[in-house]
Structures are given as C-alpha cells and as structure tokens.
N, C-alpha and C positions, 0 to 999 in steps of 0.2 A: 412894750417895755416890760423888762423882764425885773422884780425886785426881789431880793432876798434880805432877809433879817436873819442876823446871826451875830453870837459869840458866844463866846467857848464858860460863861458859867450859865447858872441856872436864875430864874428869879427875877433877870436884869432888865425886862422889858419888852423880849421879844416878840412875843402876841400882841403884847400892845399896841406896839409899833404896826404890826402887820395886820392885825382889824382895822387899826387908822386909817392906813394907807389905802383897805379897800374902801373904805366910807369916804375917803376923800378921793378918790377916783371913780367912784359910783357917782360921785356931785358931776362929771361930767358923760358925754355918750359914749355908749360904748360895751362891749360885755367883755365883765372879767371872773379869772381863773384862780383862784384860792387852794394853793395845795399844803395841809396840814403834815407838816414831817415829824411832828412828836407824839411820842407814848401817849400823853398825857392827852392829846386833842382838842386844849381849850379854844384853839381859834374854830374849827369844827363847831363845837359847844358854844360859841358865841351866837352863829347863825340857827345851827338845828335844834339846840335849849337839852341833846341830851349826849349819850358819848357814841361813834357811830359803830353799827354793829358787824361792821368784817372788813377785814383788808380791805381798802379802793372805796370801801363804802362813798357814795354818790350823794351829795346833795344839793337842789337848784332852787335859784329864786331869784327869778324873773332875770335879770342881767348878771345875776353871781350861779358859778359854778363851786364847790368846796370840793374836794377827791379829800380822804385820809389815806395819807400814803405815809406810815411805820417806817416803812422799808425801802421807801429814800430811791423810787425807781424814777427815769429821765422823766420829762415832762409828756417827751414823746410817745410815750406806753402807757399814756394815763387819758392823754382827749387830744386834740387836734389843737394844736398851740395858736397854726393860723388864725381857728378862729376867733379870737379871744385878742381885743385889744392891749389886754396890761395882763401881766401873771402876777402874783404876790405868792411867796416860799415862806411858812414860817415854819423855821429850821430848828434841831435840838441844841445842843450842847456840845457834844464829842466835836474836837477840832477837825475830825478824818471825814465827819459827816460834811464839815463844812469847804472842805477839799473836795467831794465826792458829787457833792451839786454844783458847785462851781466849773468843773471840769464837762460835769455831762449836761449843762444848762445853761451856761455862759450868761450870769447875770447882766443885767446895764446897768443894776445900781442896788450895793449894799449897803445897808441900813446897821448900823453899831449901836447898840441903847446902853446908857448908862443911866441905871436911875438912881433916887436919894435914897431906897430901903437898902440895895446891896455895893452903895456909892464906893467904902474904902475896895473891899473886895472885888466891883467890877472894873475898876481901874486901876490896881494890881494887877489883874490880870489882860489889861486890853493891849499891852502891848503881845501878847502872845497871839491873839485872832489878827493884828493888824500886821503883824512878819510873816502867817502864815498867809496871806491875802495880798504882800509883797513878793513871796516866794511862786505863790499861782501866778502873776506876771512876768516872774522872769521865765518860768515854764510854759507859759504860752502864747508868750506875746503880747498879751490882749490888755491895755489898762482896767482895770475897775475902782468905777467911781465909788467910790467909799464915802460914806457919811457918817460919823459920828455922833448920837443924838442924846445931848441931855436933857435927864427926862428929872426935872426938879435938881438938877444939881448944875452949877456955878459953869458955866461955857469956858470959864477962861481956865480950870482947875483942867477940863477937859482936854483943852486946848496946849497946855504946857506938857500934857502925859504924850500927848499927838509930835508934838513938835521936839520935842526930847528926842525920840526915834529916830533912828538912822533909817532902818528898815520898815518902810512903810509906804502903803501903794503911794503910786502917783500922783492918782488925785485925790488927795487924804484931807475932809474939811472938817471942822467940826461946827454942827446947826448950832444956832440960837439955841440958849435955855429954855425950854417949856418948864414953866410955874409948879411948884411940888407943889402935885395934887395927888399922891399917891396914895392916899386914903379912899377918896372919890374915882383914882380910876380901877381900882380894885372894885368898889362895888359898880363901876362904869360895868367891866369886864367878865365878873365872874358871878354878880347879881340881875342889875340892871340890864347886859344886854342893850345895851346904849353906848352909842359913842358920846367923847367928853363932849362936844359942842350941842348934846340936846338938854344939857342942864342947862339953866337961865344963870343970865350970865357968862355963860362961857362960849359963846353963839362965833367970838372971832376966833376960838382955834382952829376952827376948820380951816381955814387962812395960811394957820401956823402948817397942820400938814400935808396942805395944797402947794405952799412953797417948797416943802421940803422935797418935793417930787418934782417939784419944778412942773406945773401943769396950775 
C-alpha cells in the first residue's frame, strides 16, 4: 500500500498524519518505506532526532526505512518498492509537487489533514488539493481514494466543504474527528518524538489511525 499526505498549505498536519500512519503500520508485520519530500524534513527528524545530511540521505531502523528525498524523485530511484509492504509520502505544499508524485507513484490512498491551528485557512483552501486530485482521475484513469482527516476540528464542518464540490475524486470521505490535541501533538512531533498513543490516556488512538488505513 502506497500512502501519500498532502495539501496544498503549509502547517495543516501533514507530518502528522504520515509519522501516524507509520506507527500504525509498524503495529502490524511487515517492513516499511518512509520518503520525506519536504525542505524542512520533520518526519526524517522524527525518526533520526537530527536534519539528514545530503540528498537521499538513508536512514533504518529495524522494519522502517526514511530516504529524504527534496527533489520529489519516483519511488523507484530511491530503494526497491517490492520490498517494503506499505510506503508512506510525506509531501510539501506546492500543488505541481502533488501532481508530480501522484503521476510517477500512483498512490492507493491520499490522506487530506485539516487541523484546528490552520482550520479557517486549511479549508478555504481544500477545495483546490481536492479538483486537483479530480483532475489526476480524469487524466488517468485511476480513482484515488481520498480521505479527508480532521485533526481537532468538527467532521461535519469538513464534510459540508467535501460535499459542496462538484469536483472531487470519487472516493472522497471524510474521517471521523480526531480530538484537538494540537498542543500535545506538536510536542508529540517535534519534542517528544512519540507518537500520540504513548501518552497515558490516549492508548485508543492508535485504533483511530489503524482504521484510517483500514488495517
């Protein structure tokens, strides 16, 4: 399974989402493939604790492979995709980036975050990631399943911006709300080095995004 996180602002959750997704696919067998597409390299930085130091830079740990890949090259020029049960993309900003891997990578399943710091703003602008991500179906045929993921903000605020669109993939859902915690997943992400379900307390969201993946 191939996943990508993406949309078109900055801020909205996409690391988050894509450190989740490997911590909850790590919960089952199997070894996966972590390719960081941004400047900034926080999901990189979540695993190796520092920024990595060259193009492609490599780093492994035990079932996780991370590559930093800047420059947005196919999966295939970066490790052997066979081997690697699940991939997770986490992708920049720019909409052309997010055309650019979708065409040379052929996701199964995009990941949309909205969260409650960039809430008015990220949903202003979701309808722009989600026509460009209709527009990659009619150019290739191929549906992609889209998810939508509120990350502390209202499912149903999400769901009416979703469903307003004309233009929007086919299989366009939008997840359950996950609980604003965006104080806690910020120091989850960019201190702790934790995902949210090792604080006490919060041991059932790993649940939350084991469903989301459907696994």
């Amino acid at each position: 399974m191939i996943i990508l996180c993406t949309h078109n602002d900055g801020g909205v959750g996409k690391t988050t989402l894509a450190v989740h997704a490997v911590g909850a696919l790590r919960s089952q067998l199997g070894r996966i493939l972590l390719i960081d597409c941004d400047d900034q390299a926080d999901s990189w930085q979540f695993y190796g604790e520092e920024l990595p130091k060259k193009l492609k830079d490599v780093l492994i740990q035990e079932d996780l492979l991370v590559i930093w890949n800047k420059s947005r090259e196919p999966i295939k020029r970066l490790a052997k995709p066979e081997q690697y049960d699940h991939v997770v993309l986490d992708l920049d900003s720019p909409l052309q980036n997010t055309v650019k891997i979708i065409l040379d990578n052929q996701p199964d399943i995009v990941l949309v975050p909205v969260n409650r710091s960039q809430e008015i703003k990220a949903l202003r602008n979701l309808p722009r990631t989600l026509a460009v991500l209709s527009q990659l179906e009619s150019k290739t045929g191929a549906e992609l399943k889209t998810i939508v993921v509120p990350l502390g903000v209202k499912a149903e605020k999400v769901s009416q911006v979703v469903q307003s669109m004309e233009n929007r993939p086919t299989q366009c859902l939008t997840a359950p709300e996950l609980p604003d915690l965006q104080q806690l997943m910020q120091v989850a992400i960019y201190e702790d080095k934790k995902y949210i379900w090792e604080y006490p307390g919060y041991e059932h969201l790993k649940d939350y995004f084991c469903t989301l993946l459907g696994i």
